[in-house]
C-alpha positions as CSV (number, residue, x, y, z in Angstrom):
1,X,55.1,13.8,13.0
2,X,58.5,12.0,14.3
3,X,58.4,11.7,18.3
4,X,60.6,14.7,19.0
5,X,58.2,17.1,17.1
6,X,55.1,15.5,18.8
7,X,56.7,17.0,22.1
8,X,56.0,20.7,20.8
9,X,52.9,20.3,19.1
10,X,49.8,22.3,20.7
11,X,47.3,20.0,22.8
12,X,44.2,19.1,20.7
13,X,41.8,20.2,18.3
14,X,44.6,22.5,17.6
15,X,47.5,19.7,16.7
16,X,44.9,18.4,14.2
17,X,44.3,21.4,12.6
18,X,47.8,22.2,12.5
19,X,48.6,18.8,11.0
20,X,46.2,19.1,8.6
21,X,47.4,23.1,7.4
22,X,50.6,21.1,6.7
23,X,50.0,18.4,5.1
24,X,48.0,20.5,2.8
25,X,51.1,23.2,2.0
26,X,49.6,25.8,3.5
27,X,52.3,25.6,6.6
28,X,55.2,24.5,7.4
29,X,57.3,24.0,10.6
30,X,60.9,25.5,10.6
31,X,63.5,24.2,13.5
32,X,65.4,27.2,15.8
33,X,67.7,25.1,18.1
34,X,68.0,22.6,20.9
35,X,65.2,23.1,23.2
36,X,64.0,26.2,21.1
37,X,60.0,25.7,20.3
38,X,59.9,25.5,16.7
39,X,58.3,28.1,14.5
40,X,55.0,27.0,12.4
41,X,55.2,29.2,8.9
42,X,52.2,29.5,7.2
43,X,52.3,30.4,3.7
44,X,49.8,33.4,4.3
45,X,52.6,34.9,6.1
46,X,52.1,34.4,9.4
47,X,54.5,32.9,12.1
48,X,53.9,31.6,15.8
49,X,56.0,29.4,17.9
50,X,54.3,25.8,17.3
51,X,53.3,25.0,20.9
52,X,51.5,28.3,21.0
53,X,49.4,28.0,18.1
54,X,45.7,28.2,18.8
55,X,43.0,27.3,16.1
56,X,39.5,29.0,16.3
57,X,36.8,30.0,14.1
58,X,38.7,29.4,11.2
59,X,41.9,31.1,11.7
60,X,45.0,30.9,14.0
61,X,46.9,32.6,17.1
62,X,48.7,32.3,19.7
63,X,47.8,31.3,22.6
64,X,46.0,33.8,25.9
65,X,48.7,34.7,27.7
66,X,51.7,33.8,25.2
67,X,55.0,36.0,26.5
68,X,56.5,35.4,23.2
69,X,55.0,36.9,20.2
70,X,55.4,35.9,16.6
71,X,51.9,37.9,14.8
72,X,48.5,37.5,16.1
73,X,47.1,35.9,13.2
74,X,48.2,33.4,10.8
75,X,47.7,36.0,8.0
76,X,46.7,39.4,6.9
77,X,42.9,39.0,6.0
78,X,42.5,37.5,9.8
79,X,44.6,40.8,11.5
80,X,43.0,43.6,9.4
81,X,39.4,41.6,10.6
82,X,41.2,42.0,14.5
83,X,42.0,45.8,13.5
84,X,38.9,47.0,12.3
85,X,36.8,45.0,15.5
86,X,38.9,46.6,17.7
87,X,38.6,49.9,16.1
88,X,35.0,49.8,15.4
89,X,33.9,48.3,18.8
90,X,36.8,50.2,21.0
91,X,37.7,53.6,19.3
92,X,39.1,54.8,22.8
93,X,41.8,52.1,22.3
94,X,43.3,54.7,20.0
95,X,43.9,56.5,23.2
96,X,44.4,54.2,25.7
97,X,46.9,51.5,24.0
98,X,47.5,52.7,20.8
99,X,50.6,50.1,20.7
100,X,47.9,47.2,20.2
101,X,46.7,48.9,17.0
102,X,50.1,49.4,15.5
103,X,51.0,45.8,16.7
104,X,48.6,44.5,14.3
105,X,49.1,47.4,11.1
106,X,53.2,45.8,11.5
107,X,51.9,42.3,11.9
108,X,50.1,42.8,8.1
109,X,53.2,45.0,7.0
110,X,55.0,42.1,8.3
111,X,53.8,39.3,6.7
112,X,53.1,41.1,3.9
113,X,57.0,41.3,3.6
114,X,57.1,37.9,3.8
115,X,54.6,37.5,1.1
116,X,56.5,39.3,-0.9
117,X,60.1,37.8,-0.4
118,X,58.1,34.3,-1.5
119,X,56.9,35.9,-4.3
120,X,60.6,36.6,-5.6
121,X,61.8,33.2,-4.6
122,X,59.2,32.2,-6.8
123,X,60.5,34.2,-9.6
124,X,63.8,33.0,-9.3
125,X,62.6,29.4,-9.2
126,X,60.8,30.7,-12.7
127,X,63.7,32.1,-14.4
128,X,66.2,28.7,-13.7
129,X,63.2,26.9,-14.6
130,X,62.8,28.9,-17.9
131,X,66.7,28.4,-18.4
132,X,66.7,24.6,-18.0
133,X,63.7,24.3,-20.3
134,X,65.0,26.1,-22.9
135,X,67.9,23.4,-22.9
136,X,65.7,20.5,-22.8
137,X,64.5,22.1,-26.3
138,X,67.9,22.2,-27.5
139,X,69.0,18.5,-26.9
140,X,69.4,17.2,-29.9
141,X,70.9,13.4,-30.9
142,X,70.9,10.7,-33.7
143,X,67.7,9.8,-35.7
144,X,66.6,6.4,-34.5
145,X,65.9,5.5,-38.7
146,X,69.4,5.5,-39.2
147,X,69.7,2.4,-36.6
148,X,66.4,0.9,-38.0
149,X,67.8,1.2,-41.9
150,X,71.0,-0.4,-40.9
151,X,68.9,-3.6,-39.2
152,X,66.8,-3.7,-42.5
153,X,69.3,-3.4,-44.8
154,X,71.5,-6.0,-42.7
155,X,68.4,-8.5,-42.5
156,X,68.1,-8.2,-46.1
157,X,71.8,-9.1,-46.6
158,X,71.6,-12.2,-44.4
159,X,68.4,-13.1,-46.0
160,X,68.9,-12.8,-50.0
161,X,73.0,-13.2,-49.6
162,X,74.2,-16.0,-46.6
163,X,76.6,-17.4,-49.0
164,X,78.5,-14.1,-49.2
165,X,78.9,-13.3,-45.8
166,X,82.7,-14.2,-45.1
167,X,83.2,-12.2,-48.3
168,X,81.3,-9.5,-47.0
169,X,81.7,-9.6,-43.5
170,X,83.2,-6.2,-43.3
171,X,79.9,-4.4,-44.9
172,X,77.6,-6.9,-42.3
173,X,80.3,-5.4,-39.4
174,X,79.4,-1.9,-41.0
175,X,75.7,-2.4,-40.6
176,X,75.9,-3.9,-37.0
177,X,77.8,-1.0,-36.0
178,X,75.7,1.5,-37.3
179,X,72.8,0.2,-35.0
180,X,75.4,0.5,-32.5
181,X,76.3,4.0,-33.0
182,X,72.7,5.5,-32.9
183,X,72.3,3.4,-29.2
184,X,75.4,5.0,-27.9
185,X,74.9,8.5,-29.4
186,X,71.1,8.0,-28.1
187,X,71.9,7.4,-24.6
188,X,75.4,9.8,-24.2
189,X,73.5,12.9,-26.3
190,X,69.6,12.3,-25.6
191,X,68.8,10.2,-22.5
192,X,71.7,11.0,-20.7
193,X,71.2,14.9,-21.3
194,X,67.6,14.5,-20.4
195,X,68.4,13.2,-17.3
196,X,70.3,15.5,-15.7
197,X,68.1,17.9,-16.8
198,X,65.6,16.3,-15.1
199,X,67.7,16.1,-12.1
200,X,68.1,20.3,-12.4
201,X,64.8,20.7,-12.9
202,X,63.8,18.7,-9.5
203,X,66.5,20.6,-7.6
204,X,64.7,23.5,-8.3
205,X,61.6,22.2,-7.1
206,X,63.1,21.0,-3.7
207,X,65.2,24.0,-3.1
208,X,61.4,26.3,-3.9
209,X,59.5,23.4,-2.0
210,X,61.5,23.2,0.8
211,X,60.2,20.9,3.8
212,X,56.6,22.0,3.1
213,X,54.4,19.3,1.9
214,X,52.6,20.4,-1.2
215,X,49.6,19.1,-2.7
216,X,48.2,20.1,-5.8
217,X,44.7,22.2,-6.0
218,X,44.8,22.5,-2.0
């Protein structure tokens, strides 16, 4: 973390365990302003202001006491686990603060949202992905075999016929050239295309990626 994050990270075990949710994907930090605490996204859906965030027993929330409010939980499985506890071992709260309860049924409805508004980001990113690979089928270009046949047939010439070569200089030039052509049709039609295909295709990525650190299989 660069120095002016550090300043808004939660005291620790809880920076470490928010370090280590983001460097494996599963979070990522999003900036709100000058002197605004930033917001720590977790892929699960949830969303806390960094400094707040609290890990325990496997799962995240904010801090006791926190005035601003994000979701309780850092996903859905750990709210509806919140909901059914305080249901099961405080049915008056039904009563008594109802507001608590539907607090955490909009926190899952919530992040669920989010959930979903990934999931057609996603799907975007799969449909320009689809798109750009179809076009790396389609790149086409000279046949290499061309260029090789000239340099074999013009070896051949130099070889078996040196004492014709001013006579025949034009055919040699032919030859040459030939080898030529295929290297510049290879590079402008094949490589070149390739490339900035490429290029596309890692645009994509970035743009789905944004500033959260993936790693694969974590």
């Amino acid at each position: 973390m660069r120095e002016t994050d550090n300043r808004w990270m939660p005291p620790s075990p809880h920076k470490e365990a928010v370090l280590e949710f983001l460097r494996r994907g599963r979070a990522h930090i999003e900036e709100r302003g000058h002197n605004l605490a930033p917001l720590l996204i977790f892929e699960d859906g949830g969303v806390m202001e960094l400094p707040q965030a609290r890990y325990k027993d496997g799962n995240f929330s904010p801090a006791e006491g926190t005035s601003t409010r994000q979701t309780s939980f850092y996903d859905v499985c750990g709210t509806v686990d919140e909901l059914k506890k305080l249901m099961e071992e405080n049915p008056e709260i039904a009563s008594s603060n109802p507001e608590r309860l539907f607090e955490l049924i909009d926190d899952a409805c919530y992040m669920l949202s989010r959930m979903q508004r990934r999931r057609e980001k996603y799907q975007e990113f799969a449909q320009n992905a689809k798109a750009v690979a179809e076009k790396l089928n389609q790149v086409k270009g000279p046949k290499t075999e061309d260029a090789f046949e000239n340099a074999d047939n013009l070896k051949i010439f130099l070889r078996e016929h040196p004492d014709q070569l001013s006579d025949k200089l034009n055919d040699a030039f032919d030859m040459a050239e030939g080898i030529r052509d295929v290297a510049n049709r290879m590079e402008k039609e094949v490589l070149y295309a390739y490339r900035d295909l490429a290029i596309e295709l890692g645009t994509l990525y970035s743009q789905i990626k944004g500033s959260r650190k993936w790693e694969k299989g974590e």
